[in-house]
C-alpha positions as CSV (number, residue, x, y, z in Angstrom):
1,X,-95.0,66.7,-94.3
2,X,-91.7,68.9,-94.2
3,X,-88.5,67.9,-92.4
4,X,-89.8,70.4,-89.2
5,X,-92.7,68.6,-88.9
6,X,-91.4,65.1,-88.5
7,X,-88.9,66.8,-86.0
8,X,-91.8,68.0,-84.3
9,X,-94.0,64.5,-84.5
10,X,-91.1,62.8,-83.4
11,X,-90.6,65.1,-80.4
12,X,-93.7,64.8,-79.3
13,X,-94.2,61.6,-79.4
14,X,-90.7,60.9,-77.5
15,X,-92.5,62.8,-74.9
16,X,-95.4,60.8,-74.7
17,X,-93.9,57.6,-74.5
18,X,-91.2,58.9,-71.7
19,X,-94.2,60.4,-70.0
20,X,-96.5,56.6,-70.0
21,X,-93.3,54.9,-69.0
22,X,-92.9,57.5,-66.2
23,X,-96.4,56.8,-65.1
24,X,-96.3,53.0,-65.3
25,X,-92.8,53.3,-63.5
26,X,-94.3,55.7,-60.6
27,X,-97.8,53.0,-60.4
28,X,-95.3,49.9,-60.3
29,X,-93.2,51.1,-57.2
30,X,-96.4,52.5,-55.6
31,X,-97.9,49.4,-56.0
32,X,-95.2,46.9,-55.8
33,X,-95.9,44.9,-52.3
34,X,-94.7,41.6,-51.2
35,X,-97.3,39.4,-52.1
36,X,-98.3,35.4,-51.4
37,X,-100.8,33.8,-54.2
38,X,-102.2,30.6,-54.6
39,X,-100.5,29.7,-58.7
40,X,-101.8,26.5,-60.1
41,X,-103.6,25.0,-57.7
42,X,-106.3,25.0,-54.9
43,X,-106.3,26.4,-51.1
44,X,-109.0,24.2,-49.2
45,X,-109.1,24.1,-45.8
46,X,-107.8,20.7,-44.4
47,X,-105.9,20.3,-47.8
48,X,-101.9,21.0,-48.9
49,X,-101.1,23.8,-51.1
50,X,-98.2,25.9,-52.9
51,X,-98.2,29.3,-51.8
52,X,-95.6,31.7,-53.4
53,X,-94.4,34.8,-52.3
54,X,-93.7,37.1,-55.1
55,X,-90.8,40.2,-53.6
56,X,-90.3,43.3,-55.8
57,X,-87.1,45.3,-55.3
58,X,-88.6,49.3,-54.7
59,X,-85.3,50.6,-53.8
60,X,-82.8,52.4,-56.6
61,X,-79.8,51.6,-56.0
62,X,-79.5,49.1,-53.2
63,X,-80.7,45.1,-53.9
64,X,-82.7,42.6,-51.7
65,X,-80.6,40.2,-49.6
66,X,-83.4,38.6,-47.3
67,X,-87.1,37.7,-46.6
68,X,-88.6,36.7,-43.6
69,X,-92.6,35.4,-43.6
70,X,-94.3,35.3,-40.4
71,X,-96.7,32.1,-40.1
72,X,-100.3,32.8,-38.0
73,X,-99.1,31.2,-34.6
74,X,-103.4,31.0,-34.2
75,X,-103.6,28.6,-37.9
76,X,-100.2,27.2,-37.5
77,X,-99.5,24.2,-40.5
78,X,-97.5,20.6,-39.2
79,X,-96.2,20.9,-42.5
80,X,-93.8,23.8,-43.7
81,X,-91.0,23.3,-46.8
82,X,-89.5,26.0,-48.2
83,X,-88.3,25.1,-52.6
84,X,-84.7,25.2,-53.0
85,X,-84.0,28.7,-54.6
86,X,-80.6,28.9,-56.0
87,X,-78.2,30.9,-53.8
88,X,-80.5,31.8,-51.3
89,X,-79.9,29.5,-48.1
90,X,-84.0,28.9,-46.6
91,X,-84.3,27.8,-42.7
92,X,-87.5,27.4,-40.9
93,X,-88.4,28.2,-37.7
94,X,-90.8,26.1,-35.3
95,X,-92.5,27.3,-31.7
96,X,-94.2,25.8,-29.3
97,X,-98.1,25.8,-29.8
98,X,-100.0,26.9,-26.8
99,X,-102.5,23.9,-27.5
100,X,-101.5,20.7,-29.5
101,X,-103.2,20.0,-33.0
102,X,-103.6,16.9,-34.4
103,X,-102.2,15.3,-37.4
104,X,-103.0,11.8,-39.5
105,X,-103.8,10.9,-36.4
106,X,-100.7,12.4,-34.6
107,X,-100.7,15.4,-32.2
108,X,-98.8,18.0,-32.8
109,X,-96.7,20.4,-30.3
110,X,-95.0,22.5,-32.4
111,X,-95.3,24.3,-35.6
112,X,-93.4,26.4,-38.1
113,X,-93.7,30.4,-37.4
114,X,-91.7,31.6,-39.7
115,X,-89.4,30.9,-42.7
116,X,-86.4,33.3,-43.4
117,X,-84.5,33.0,-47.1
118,X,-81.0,34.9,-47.1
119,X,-79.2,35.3,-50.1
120,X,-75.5,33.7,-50.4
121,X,-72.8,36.3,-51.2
122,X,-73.0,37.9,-54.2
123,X,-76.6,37.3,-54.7
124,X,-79.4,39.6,-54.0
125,X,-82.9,40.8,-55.9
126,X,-81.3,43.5,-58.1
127,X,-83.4,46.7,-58.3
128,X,-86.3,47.2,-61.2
129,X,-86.3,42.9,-60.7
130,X,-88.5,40.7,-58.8
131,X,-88.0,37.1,-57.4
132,X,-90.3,34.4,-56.2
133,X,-90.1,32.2,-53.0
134,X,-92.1,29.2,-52.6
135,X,-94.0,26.8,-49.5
136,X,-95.3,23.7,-49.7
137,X,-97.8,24.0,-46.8
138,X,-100.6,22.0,-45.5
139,X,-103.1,20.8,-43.9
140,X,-104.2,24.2,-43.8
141,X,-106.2,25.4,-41.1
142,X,-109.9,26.1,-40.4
143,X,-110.0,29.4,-41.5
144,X,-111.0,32.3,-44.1
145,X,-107.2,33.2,-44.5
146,X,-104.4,33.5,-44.0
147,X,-102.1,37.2,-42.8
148,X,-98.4,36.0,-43.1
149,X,-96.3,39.2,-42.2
150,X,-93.4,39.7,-44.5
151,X,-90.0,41.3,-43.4
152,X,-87.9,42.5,-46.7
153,X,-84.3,43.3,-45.9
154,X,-82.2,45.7,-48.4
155,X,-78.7,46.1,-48.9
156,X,-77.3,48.3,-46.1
157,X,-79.5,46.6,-43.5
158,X,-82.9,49.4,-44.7
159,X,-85.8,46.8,-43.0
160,X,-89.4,47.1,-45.2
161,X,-92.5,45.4,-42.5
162,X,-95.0,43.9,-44.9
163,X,-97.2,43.6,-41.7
164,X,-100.6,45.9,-42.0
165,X,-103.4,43.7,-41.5
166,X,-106.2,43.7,-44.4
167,X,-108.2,46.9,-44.2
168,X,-112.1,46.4,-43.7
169,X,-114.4,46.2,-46.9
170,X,-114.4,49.6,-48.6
171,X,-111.7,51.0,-46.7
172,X,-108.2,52.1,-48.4
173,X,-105.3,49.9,-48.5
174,X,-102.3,50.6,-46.3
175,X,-98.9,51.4,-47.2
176,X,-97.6,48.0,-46.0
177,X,-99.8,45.3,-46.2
178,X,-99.2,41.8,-45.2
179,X,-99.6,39.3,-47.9
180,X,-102.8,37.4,-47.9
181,X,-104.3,33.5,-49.2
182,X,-107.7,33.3,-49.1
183,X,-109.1,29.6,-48.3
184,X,-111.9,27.6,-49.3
185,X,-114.0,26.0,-47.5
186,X,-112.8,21.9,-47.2
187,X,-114.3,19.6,-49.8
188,X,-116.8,17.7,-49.1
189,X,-118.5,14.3,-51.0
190,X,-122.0,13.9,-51.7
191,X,-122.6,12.7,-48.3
192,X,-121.2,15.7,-46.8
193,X,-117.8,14.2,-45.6
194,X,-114.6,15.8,-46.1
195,X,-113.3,14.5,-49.8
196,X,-110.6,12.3,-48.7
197,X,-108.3,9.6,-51.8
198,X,-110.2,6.3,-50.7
199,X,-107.7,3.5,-49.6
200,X,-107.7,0.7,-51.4
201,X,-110.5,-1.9,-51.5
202,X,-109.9,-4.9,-49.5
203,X,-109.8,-8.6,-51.1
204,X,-113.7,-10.2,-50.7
205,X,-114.1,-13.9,-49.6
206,X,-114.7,-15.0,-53.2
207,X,-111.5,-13.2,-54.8
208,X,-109.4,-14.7,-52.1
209,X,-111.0,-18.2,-52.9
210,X,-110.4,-17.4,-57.0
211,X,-107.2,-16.5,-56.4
212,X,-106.1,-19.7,-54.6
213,X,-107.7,-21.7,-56.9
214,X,-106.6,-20.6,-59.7
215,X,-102.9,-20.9,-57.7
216,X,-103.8,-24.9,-56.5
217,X,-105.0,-25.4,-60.3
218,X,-101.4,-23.9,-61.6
219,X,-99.5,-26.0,-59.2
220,X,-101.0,-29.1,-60.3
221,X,-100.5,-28.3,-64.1
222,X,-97.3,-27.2,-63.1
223,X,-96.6,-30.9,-60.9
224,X,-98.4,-32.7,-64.1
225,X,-96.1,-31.1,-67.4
226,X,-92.9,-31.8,-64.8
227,X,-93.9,-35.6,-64.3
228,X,-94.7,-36.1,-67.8
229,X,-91.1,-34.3,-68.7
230,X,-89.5,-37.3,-66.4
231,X,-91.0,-39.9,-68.4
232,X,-90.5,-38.8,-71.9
233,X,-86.8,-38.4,-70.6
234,X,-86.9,-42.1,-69.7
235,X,-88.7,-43.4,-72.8
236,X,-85.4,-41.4,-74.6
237,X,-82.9,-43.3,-72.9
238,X,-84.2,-45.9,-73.1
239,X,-84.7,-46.2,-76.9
240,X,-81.0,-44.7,-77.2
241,X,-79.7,-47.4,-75.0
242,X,-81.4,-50.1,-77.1
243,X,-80.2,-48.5,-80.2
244,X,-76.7,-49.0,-78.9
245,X,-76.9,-52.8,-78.0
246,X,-78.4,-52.7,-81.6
247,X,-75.3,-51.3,-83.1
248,X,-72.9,-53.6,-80.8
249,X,-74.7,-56.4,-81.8
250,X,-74.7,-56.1,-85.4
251,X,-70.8,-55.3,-85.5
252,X,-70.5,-58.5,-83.8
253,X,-72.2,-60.2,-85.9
254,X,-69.9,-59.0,-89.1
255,X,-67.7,-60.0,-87.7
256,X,-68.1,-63.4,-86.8
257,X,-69.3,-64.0,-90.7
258,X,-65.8,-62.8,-91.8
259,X,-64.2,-65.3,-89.2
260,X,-65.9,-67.6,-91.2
């Protein structure tokens, strides 16, 4: 191939490649939502899970510098706590409940509705970058799932809702949707109970009775090796003692034959 024609193949292929990134560019910020996914483990309903909130930066020049997620004030959670991110400060926000749930056996009159992470001076999402937030939430409620509204806040104080409630089935997406868990139905064991860690088995009559047997049987041992230890001791002294006299005596005895 002549020198044109590499000029030419190179040219053109400069333009395709410019042309895919383009495209994958333009798809990315058309379809670059805030979004909450379950990573890792499950969602059941009654259980605790992870759920993270992945936050693209769409704008060009300006940078993220806060999130706020809007909790379901009709599924609310007892249990809402935000992972530390580094230099973002996270604070959550409880309501009243209009009717009290009930908690390991505790009732519950208030609830976290929402969780806002601001970003310490300096920081921010930068734009073309994405960062993650993370809940630890649980026991999540009796439902299919769950709509948590998201707020994105830009440099410059330009506010993005992330609030559009799912479309029916077959119907487009909107512009802003809200992020969305789906749950599973709660676990349940063979005999149709919720699955639930089993506490630990109680002591029976005849392990209780072992166990203090084997403790009486130790003791005595124990009392038996201790009295035998005393009189071995004795029996010692007493053979050093007489192996003293022994030694007196027979120095006496010398002597007395050299008196002589």
């Amino acid at each position: 191939m002549s020198t044109n024609g590499y000029k030419r193949a190179g040219a053109a292929i400069g333009v395709a490649v410019a042309t895919g990134a383009a495209l994958l560019l333009g798809t990315g910020v058309a379809s670059a939502h805030v979004t909450a996914k379950i990573i890792g483990e499950s969602a059941a309903q009654g259980g605790y899970t992870k759920i993270t909130f992945r936050v693209p930066n769409e704008e060009p020049t300006a940078g993220t510098v806060k999130l706020e997620v809007r909790l379901p004030a009709d599924a609310p959670m007892s249990s809402v706590r935000p992972k530390a991110v580094t230099g973002w400060k996270a604070a959550v926000t409880k309501s009243k409940l209009a009717e009290p749930i009930e908690s390991h056996g505790a009732e519950i009159t208030e609830a976290a509705s929402k969780v806002t992470w601001t970003a310490s001076p300096g920081v921010r999402i930068n734009p073309g970058e994405f960062a993650e937030f993370e809940l630890s939430v649980g026991p999540l409620p009796e439902t299919d799932e769950l709509v948590m509204p998201a707020i994105q806040t830009y440099e410059g104080n330009k506010v993005v809702k992330w609030d559009a409630p799912p479309p029916a089935e077959g119907a487009e997406e909107p512009e802003h949707p809200a992020p969305v868990i789906t749950l599973s139905p709660a676990e349940e064991d063979e005999h149709g109970h919720d699955a639930a860690t089993p506490a630990p088995a109680a002591a029976d009559a005849d392990d209780i009775e072992n166990t203090a047997s084997a403790a009486s049987t130790s003791d005595d041992t124990a009392r038996w090796l201790g009295g035998a230890g005393l009189v071995v001791g004795a029996l010692g002294l007493g053979v050093g003692v007489g192996a003293t006299m022994r030694a007196r005596w027979v120095v006496a005895a010398n002597k007395t034959g050299d008196a002589q």
